[in-house]
Backbone bond lengths (Angstrom), bond angles and torsions (degrees), N, CA, C in turn:
res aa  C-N    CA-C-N  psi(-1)  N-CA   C-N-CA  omega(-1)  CA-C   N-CA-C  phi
1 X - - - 1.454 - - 1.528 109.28 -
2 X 1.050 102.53 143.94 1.956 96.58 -173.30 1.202 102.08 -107.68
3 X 1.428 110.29 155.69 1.693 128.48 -159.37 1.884 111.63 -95.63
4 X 0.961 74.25 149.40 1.551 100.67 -174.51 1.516 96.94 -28.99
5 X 1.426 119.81 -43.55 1.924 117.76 176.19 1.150 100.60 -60.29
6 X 1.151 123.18 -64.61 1.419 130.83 -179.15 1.294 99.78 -30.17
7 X 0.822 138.17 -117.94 1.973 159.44 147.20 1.643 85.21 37.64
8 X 1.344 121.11 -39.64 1.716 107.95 -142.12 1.767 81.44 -114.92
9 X 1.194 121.57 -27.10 1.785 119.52 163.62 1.586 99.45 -64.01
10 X 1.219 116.28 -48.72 1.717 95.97 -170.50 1.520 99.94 -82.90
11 X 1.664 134.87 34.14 1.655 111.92 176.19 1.591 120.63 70.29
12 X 1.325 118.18 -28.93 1.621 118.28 159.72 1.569 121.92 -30.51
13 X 1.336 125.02 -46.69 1.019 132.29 -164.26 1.686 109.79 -138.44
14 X 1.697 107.12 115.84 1.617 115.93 177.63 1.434 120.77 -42.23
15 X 1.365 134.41 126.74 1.234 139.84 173.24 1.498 118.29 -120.20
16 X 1.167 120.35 139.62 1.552 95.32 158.20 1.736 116.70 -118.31
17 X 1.616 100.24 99.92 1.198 123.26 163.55 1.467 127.76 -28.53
18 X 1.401 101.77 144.89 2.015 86.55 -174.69 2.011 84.07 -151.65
19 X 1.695 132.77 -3.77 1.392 109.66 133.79 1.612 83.07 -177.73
20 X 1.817 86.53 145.87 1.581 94.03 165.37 1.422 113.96 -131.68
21 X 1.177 135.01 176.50 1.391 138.05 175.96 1.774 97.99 -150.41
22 X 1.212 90.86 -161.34 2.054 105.27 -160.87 1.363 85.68 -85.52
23 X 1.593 129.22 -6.21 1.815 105.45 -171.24 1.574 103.52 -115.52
24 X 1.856 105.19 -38.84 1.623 102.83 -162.64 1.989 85.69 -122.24
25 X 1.272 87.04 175.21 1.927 108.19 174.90 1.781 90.97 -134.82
26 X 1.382 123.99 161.56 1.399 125.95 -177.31 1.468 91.12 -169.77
27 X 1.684 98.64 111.65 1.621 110.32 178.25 1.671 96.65 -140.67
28 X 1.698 88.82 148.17 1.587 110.43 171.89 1.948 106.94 -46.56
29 X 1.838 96.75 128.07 1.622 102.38 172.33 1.337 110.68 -68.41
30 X 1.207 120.29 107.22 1.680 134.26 150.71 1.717 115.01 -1.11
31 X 1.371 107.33 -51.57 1.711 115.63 154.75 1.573 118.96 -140.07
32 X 1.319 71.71 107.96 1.503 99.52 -170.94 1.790 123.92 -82.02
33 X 1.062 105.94 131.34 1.970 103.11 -170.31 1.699 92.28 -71.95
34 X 1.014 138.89 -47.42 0.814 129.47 166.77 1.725 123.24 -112.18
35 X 1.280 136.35 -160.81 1.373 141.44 159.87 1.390 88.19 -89.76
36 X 1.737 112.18 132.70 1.381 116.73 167.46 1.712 105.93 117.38
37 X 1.216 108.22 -34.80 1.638 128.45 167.08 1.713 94.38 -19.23
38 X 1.264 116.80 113.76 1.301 110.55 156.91 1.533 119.00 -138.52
39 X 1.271 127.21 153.95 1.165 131.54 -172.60 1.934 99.24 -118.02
40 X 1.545 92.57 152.76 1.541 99.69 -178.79 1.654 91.54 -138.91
41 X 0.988 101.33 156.14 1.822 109.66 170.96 1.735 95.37 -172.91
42 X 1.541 91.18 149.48 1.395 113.41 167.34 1.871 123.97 -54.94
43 X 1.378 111.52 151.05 1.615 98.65 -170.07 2.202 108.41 -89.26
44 X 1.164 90.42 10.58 1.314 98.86 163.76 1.468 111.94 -118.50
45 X 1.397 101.51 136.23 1.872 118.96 178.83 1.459 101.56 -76.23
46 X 1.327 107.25 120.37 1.195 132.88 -163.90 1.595 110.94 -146.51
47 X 1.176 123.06 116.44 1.785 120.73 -160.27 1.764 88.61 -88.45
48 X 1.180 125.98 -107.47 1.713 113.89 -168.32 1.228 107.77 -68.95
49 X 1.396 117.47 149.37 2.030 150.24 146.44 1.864 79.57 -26.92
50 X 0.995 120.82 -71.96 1.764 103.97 -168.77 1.194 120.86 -56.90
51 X 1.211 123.31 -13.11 2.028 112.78 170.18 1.823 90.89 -96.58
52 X 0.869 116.03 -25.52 1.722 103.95 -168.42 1.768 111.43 -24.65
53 X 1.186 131.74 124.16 1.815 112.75 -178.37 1.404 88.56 -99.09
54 X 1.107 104.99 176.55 1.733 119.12 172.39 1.804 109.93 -88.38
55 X 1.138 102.62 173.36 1.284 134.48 -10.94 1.736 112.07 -70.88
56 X 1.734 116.90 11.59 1.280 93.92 -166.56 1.624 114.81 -58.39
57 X 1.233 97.63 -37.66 1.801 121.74 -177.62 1.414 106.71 -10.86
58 X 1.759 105.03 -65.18 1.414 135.44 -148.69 1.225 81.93 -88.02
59 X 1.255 146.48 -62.21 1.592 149.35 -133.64 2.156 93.97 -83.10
60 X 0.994 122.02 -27.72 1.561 119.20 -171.75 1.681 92.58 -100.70
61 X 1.228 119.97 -3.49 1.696 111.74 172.78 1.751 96.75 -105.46
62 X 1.137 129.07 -24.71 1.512 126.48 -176.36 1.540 99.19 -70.48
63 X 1.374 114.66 -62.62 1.345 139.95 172.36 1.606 106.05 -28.26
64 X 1.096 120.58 -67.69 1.294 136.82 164.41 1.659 121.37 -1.95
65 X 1.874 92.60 -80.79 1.269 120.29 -175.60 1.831 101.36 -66.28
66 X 1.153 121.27 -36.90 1.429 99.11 174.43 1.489 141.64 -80.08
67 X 1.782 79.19 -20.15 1.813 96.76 168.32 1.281 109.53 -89.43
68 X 1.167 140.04 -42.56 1.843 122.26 146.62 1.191 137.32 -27.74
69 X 1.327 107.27 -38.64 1.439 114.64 158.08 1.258 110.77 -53.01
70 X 1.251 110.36 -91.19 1.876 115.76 171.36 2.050 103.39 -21.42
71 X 1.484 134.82 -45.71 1.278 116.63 -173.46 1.646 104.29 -64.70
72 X 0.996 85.66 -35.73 1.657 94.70 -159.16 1.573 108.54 -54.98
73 X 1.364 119.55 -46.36 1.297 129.68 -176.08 1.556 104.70 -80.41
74 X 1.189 127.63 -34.96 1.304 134.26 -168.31 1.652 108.52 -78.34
75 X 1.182 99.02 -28.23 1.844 102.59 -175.91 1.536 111.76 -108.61
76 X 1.277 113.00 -30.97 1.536 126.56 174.19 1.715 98.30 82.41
77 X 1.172 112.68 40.43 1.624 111.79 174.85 1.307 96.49 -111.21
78 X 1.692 94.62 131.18 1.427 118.84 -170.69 2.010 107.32 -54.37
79 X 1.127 95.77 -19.23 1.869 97.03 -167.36 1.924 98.26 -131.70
80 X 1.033 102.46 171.46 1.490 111.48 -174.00 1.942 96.48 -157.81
81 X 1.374 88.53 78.08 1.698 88.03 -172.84 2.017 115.49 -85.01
82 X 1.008 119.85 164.14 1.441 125.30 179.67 1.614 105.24 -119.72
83 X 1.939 90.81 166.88 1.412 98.49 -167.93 1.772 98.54 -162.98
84 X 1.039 103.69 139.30 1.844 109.64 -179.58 1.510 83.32 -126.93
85 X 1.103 125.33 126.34 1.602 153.93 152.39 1.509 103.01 -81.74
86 X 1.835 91.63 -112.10 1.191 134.44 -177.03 1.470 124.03 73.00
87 X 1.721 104.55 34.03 1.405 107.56 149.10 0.905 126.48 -58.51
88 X 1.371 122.72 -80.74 1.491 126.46 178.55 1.750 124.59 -32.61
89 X 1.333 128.83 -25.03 1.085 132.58 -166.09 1.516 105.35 -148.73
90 X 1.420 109.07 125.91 1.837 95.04 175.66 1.812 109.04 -100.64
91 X 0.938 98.99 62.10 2.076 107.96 171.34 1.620 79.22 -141.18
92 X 2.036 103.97 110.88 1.364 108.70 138.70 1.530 138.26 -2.36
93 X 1.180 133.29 93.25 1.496 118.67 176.00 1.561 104.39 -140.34
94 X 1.280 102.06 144.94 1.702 115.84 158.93 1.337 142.97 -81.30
95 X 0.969 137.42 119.64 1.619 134.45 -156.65 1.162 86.72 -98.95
96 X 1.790 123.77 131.48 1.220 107.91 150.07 1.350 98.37 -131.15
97 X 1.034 128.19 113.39 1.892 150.82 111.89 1.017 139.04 9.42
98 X 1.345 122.39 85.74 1.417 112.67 171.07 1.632 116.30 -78.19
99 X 1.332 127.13 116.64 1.496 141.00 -169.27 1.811 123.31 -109.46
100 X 0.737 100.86 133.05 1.354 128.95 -176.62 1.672 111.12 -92.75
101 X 1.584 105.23 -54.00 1.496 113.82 -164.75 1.759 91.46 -160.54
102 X 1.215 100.08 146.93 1.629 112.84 167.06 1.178 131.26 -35.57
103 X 1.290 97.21 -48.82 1.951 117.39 154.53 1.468 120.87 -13.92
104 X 1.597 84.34 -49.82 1.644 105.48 -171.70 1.622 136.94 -51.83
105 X 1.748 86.01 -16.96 1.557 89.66 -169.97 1.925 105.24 -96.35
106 X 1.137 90.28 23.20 1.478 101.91 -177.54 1.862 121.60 -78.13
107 X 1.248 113.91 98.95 1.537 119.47 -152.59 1.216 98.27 -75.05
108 X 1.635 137.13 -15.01 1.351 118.40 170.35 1.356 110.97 -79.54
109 X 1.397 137.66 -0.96 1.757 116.12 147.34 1.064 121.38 -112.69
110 X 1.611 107.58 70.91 1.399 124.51 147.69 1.663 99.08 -98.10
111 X 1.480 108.49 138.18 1.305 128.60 172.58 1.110 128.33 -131.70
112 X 1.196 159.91 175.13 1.367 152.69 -176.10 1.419 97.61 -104.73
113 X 1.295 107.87 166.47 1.775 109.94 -143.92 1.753 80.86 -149.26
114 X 1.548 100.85 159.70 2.011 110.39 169.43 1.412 105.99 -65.94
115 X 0.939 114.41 133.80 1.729 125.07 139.80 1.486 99.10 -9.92
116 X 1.542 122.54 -79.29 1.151 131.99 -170.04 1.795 110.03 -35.40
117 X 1.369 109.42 -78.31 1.300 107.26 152.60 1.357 145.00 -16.65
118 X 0.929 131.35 -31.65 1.305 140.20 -150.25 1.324 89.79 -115.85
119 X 1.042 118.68 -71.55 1.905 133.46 170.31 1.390 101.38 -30.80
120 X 1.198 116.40 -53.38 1.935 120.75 -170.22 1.765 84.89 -54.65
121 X 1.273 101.02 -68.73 2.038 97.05 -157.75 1.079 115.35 -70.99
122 X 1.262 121.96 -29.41 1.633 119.93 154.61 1.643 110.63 -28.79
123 X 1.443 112.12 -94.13 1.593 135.31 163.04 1.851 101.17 -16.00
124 X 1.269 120.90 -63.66 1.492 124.99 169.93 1.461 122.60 -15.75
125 X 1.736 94.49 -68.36 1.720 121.00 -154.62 1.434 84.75 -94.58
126 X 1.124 146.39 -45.13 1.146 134.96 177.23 1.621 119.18 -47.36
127 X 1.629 101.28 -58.05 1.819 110.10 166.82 2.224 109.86 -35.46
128 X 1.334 73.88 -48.65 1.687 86.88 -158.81 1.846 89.74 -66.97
129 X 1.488 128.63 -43.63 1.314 109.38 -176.51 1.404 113.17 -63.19
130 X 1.336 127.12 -46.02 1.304 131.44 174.25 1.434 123.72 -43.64
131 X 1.733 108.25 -12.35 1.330 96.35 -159.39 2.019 87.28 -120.59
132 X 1.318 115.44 26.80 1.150 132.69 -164.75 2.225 106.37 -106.11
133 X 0.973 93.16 97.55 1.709 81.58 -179.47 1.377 137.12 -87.36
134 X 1.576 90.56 -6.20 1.943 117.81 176.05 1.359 94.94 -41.92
């Protein structure tokens, strides 16, 4: 059965995207620890970061650093930390975090957030990727 990334790589399921290319997709987390919460994963379903082959491997860590950038400026949090779980879902993905304090990387306060919200930091990180020339 293919995973919820899956579902949302083939268009099945609404996302709001913030960058994709031919290897990774990177959309705002549904409940987010903070506003800015974004997840990246490879466009192949892949259960652990240790089978990942390349180039997706490399392409969701390149990906990373430019969409961190964009959190970083977009949220004004001094850090933009990462995280590989992958309980909840077996397709590889990256958490990246906008952080305040260590605290932060704490996945039980992720909450679901307004429409309104979500749309604002979407629109944000998007400005901030566009305005990114790396």
């Amino acid at each position: 059965m293919a995973s919820i990334f899956t579902k949302i790589i083939a268009g099945e399921i609404p996302s709001l995207k913030v960058f994709e290319n031919e290897h990774v997709l990177a959309i705002l987390d549904i409940q987010p620890i903070h506003l800015g919460h974004v997840i990246i994963f490879p466009k192949i379903e892949v259960d652990h970061f240790l089978d990942v082959p390349e180039p997706y491997f490399s392409a969701v860590h390149k990906a990373s650093q430019k969409v961190g950038r964009a959190i970083r400026r977009a949220t004004g949090a001094p850090r933009v930390g990462t995280a590989v779980q992958g309980f909840e879902v077996p397709h590889f993905h990256l958490h990246l975090i906008p952080l305040w304090s260590p605290r932060d990387l704490d996945f039980t306060l992720g909450k679901k957030r307004s429409d309104a919200d979500m749309k604002a930091m979407h629109a944000e990180i998007l400005k901030h990727l566009a305005e990114d020339k790396s």
